[in-house]
BALOBA-1460 file (C-alpha; in Angstrom, 3 decimals):
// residues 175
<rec num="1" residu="x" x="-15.144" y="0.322" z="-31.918"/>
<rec num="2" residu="x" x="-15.009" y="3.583" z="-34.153"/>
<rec num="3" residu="x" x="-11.032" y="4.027" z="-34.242"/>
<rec num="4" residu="x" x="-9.533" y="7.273" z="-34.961"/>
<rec num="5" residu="x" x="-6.574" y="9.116" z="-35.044"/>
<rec num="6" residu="x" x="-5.524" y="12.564" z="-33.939"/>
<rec num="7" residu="x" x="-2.316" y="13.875" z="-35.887"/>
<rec num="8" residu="x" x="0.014" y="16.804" z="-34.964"/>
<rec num="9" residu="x" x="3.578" y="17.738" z="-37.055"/>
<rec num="10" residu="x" x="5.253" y="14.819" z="-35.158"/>
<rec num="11" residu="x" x="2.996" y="12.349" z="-33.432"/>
<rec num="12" residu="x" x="-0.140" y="10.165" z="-34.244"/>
<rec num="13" residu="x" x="-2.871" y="9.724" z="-31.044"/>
<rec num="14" residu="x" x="-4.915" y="6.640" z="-31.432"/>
<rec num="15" residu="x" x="-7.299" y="4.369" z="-29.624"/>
<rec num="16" residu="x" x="-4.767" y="1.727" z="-27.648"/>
<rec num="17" residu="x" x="-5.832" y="-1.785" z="-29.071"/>
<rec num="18" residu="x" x="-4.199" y="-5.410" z="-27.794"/>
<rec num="19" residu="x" x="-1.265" y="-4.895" z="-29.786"/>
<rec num="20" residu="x" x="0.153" y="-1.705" z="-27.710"/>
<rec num="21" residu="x" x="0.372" y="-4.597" z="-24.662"/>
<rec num="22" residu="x" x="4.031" y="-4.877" z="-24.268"/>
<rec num="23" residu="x" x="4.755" y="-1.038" z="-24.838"/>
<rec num="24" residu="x" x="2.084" y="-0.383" z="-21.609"/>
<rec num="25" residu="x" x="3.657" y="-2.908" z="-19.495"/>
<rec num="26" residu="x" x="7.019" y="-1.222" z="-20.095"/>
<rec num="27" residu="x" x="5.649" y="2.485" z="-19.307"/>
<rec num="28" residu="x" x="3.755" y="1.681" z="-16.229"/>
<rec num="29" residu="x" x="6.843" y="0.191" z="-14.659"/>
<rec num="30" residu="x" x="8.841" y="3.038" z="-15.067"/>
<rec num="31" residu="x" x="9.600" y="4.266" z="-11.832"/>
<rec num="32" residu="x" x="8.482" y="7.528" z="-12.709"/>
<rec num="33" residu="x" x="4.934" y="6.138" z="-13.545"/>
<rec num="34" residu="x" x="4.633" y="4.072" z="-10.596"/>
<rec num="35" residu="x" x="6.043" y="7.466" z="-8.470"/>
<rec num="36" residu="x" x="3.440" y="9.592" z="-9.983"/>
<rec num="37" residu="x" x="0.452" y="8.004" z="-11.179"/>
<rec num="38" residu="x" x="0.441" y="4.404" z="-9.516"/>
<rec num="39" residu="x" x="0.832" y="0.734" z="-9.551"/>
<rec num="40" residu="x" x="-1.604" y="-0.725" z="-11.608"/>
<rec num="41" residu="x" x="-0.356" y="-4.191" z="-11.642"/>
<rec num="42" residu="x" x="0.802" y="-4.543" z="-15.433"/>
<rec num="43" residu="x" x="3.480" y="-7.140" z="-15.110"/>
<rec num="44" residu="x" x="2.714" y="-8.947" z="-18.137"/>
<rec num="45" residu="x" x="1.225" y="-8.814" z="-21.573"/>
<rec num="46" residu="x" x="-1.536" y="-10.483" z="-20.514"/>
<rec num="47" residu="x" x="-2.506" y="-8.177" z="-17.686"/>
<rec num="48" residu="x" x="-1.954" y="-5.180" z="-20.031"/>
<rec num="49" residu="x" x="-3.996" y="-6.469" z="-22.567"/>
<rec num="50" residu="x" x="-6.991" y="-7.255" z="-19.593"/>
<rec num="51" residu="x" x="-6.006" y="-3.508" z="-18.511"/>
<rec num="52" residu="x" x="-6.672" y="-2.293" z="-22.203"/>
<rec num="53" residu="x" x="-10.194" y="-4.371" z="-22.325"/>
<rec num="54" residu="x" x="-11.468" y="-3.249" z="-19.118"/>
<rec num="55" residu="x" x="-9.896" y="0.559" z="-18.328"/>
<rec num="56" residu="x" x="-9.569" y="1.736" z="-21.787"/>
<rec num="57" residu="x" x="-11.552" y="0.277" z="-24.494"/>
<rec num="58" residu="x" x="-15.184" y="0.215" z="-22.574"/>
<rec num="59" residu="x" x="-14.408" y="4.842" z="-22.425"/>
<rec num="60" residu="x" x="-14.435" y="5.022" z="-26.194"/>
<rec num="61" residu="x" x="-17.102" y="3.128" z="-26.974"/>
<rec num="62" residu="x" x="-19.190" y="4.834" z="-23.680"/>
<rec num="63" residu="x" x="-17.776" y="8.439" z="-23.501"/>
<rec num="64" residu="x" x="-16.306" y="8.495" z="-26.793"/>
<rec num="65" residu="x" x="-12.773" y="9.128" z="-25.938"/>
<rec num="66" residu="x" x="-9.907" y="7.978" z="-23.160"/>
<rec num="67" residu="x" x="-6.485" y="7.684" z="-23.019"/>
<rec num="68" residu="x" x="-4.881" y="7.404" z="-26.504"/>
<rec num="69" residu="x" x="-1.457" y="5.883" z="-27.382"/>
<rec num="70" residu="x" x="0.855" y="8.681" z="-28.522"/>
<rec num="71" residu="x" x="3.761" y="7.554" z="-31.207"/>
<rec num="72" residu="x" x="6.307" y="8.812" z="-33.578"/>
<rec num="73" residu="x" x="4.847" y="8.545" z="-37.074"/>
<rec num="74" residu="x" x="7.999" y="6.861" z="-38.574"/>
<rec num="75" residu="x" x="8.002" y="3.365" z="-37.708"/>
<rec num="76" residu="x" x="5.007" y="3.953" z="-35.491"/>
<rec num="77" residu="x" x="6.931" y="3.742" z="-32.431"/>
<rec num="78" residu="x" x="5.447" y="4.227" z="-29.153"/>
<rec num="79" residu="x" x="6.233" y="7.060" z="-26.644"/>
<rec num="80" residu="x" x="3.541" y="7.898" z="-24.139"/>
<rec num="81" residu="x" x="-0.195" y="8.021" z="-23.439"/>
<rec num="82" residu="x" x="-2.180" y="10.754" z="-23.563"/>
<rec num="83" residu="x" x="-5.868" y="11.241" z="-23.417"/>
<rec num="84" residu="x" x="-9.245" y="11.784" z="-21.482"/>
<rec num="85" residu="x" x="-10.432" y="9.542" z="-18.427"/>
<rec num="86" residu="x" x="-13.865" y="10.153" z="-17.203"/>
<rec num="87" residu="x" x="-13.611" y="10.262" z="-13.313"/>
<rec num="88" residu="x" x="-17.470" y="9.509" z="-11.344"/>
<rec num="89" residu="x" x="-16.605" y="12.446" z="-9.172"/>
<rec num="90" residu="x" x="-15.965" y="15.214" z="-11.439"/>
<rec num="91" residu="x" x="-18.201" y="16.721" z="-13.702"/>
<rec num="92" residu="x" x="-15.934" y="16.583" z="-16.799"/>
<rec num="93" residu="x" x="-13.042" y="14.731" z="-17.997"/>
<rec num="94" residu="x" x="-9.549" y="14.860" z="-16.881"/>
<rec num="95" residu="x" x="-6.540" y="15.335" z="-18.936"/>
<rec num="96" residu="x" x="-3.772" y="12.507" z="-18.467"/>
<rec num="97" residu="x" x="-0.423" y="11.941" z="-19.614"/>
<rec num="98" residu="x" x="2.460" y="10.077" z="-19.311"/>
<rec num="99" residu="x" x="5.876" y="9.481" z="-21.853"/>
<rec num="100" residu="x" x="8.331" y="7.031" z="-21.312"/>
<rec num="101" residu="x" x="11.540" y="9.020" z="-19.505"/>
<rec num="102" residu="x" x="13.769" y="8.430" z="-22.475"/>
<rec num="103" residu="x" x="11.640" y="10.676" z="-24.558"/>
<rec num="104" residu="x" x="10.910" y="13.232" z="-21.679"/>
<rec num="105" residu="x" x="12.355" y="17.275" z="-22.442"/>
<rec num="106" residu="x" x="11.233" y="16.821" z="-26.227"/>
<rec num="107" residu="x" x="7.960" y="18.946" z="-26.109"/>
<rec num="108" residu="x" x="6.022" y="15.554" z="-27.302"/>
<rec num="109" residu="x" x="3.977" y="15.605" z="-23.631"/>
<rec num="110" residu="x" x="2.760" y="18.944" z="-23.944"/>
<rec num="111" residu="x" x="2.261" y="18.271" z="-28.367"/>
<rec num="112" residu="x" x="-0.213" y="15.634" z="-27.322"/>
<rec num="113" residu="x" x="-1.641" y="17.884" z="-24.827"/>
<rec num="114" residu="x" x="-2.248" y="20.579" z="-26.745"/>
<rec num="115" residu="x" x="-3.862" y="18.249" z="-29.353"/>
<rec num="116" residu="x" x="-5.848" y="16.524" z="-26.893"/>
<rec num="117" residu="x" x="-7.452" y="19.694" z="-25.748"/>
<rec num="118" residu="x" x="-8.296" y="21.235" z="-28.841"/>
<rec num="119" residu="x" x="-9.993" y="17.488" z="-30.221"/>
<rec num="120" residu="x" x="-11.864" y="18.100" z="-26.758"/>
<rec num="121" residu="x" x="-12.870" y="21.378" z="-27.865"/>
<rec num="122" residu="x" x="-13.350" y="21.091" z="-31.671"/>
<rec num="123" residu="x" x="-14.873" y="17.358" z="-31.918"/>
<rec num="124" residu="x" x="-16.180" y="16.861" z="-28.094"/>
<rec num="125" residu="x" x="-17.907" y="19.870" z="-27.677"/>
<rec num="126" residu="x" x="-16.512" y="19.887" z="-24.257"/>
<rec num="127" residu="x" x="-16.291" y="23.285" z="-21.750"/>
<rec num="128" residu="x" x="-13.344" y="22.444" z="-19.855"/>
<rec num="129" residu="x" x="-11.601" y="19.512" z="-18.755"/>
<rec num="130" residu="x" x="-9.571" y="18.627" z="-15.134"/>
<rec num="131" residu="x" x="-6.178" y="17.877" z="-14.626"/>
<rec num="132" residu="x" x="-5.478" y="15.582" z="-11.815"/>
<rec num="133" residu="x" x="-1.994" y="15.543" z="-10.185"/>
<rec num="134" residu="x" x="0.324" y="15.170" z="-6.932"/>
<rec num="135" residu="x" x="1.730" y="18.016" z="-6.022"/>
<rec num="136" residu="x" x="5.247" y="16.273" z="-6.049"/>
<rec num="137" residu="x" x="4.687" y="15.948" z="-9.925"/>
<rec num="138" residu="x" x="5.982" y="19.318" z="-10.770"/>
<rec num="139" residu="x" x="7.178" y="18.012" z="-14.348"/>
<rec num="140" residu="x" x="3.235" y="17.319" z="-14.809"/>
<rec num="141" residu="x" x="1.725" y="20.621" z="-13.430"/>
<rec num="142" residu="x" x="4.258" y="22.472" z="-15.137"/>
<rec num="143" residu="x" x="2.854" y="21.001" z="-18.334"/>
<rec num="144" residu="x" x="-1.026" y="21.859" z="-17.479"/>
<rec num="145" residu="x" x="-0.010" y="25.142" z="-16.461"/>
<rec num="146" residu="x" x="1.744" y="25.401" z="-19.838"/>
<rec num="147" residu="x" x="-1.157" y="24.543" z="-21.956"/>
<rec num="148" residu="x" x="-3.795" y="26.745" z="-20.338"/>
<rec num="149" residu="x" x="-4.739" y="24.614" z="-16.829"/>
<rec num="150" residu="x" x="-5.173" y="26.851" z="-13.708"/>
<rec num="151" residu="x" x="-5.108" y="25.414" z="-9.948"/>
<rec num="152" residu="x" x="-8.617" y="25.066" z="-8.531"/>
<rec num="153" residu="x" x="-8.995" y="25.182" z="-4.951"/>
<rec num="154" residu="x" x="-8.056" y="21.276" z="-3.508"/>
<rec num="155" residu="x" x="-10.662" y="19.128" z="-2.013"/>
<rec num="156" residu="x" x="-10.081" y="15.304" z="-0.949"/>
<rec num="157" residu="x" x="-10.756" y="13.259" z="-3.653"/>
<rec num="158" residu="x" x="-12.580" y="9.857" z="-3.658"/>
<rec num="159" residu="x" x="-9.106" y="7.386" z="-3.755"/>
<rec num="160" residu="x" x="-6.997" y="10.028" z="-4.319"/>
<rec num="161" residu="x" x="-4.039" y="10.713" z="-1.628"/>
<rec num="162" residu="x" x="-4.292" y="14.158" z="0.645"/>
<rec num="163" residu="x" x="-3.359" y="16.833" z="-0.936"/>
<rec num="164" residu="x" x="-3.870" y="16.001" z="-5.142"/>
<rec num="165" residu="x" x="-4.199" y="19.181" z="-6.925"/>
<rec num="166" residu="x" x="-6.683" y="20.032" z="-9.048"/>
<rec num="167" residu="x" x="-6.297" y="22.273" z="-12.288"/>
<rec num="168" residu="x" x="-8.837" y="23.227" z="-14.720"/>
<rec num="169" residu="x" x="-9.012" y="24.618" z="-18.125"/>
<rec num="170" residu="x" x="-11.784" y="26.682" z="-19.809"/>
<rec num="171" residu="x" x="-12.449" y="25.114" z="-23.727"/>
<rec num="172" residu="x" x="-15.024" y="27.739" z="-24.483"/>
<rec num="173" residu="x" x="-15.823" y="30.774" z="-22.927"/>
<rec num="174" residu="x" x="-18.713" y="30.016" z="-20.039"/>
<rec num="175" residu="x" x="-21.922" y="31.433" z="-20.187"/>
């Protein structure tokens, strides 16, 4: 796998190996997480480190990017996820996101954001991406909105609940 990593003036984005096990298990039982984006049945490190193998590492090897663990550079402790997941029914990728509450209202959601679009832009090549989200989740759109997303008229999405908003955000100009 060809690892990388995306820096900004605070955070490191990487490719999520085995080793981030125990920090996923702890953010996707936050009830915010489970609120907003799902159960996904991480109990344990094992089932995190199945969850890494079969949702995570197969997108960087096939689309060349996914979801990427965000962390303070000092100590190289974890915060949050942040990255691009490749969705069968839409045409490109969508942005996700999420932080760990304790380090919520700290700007590092919408740093990784922000950095996540422009390596979309810049090393992707890519013309826009999707952001996916409830419309309970006003924490979330707030953020899209606040890096350049714009709500797209809502359809039903395969095995997404009625009424998930979609947003989109122009990369490049279309042409």
């Amino acid at each position: 796998m060809n690892r990388f990593t995306i820096n900004t003036q605070r955070l490191s984005l990487r490719q999520l190996t085995p080793d981030d096990a125990a920090f996923l298990v702890e953010l996707m039982n936050e009830p915010p997480y489970l609120e907003n984006i799902g159960d996904r049945g991480v109990r344990s490190v094992a089932d995190s480190i199945r969850y890494i193998d079969e949702k995570y590492a197969p997108g960087y090897v096939r689309d060349g990017y996914g979801m990427y663990l965000a962390e303070l550079p000092n100590g190289a402790v974890p915060i949050g996820i942040c990255g691009l997941v490749k969705r069968s029914w839409l045409d490109q990728p969508d942005l996700g996101f999420a932080f760990l509450s304790r380090f919520w209202s700290n700007g590092y959601a919408t740093e990784a954001a922000e950095a996540t679009l422009s390596h979309a832009k810049e090393a992707l090549k890519l013309l826009y991406l999707y952001g996916v989200v409830s419309p309970k989740n006003t924490r979330s759109i707030s953020l899209l909105e606040r890096v350049g997303f714009r709500h797209q008229p809502s359809l039903t999405f395969p095995g997404q609940p009625p009424g998930t908003l979609l947003y989109r955000a122009a990369l490049r100009p279309m042409s």
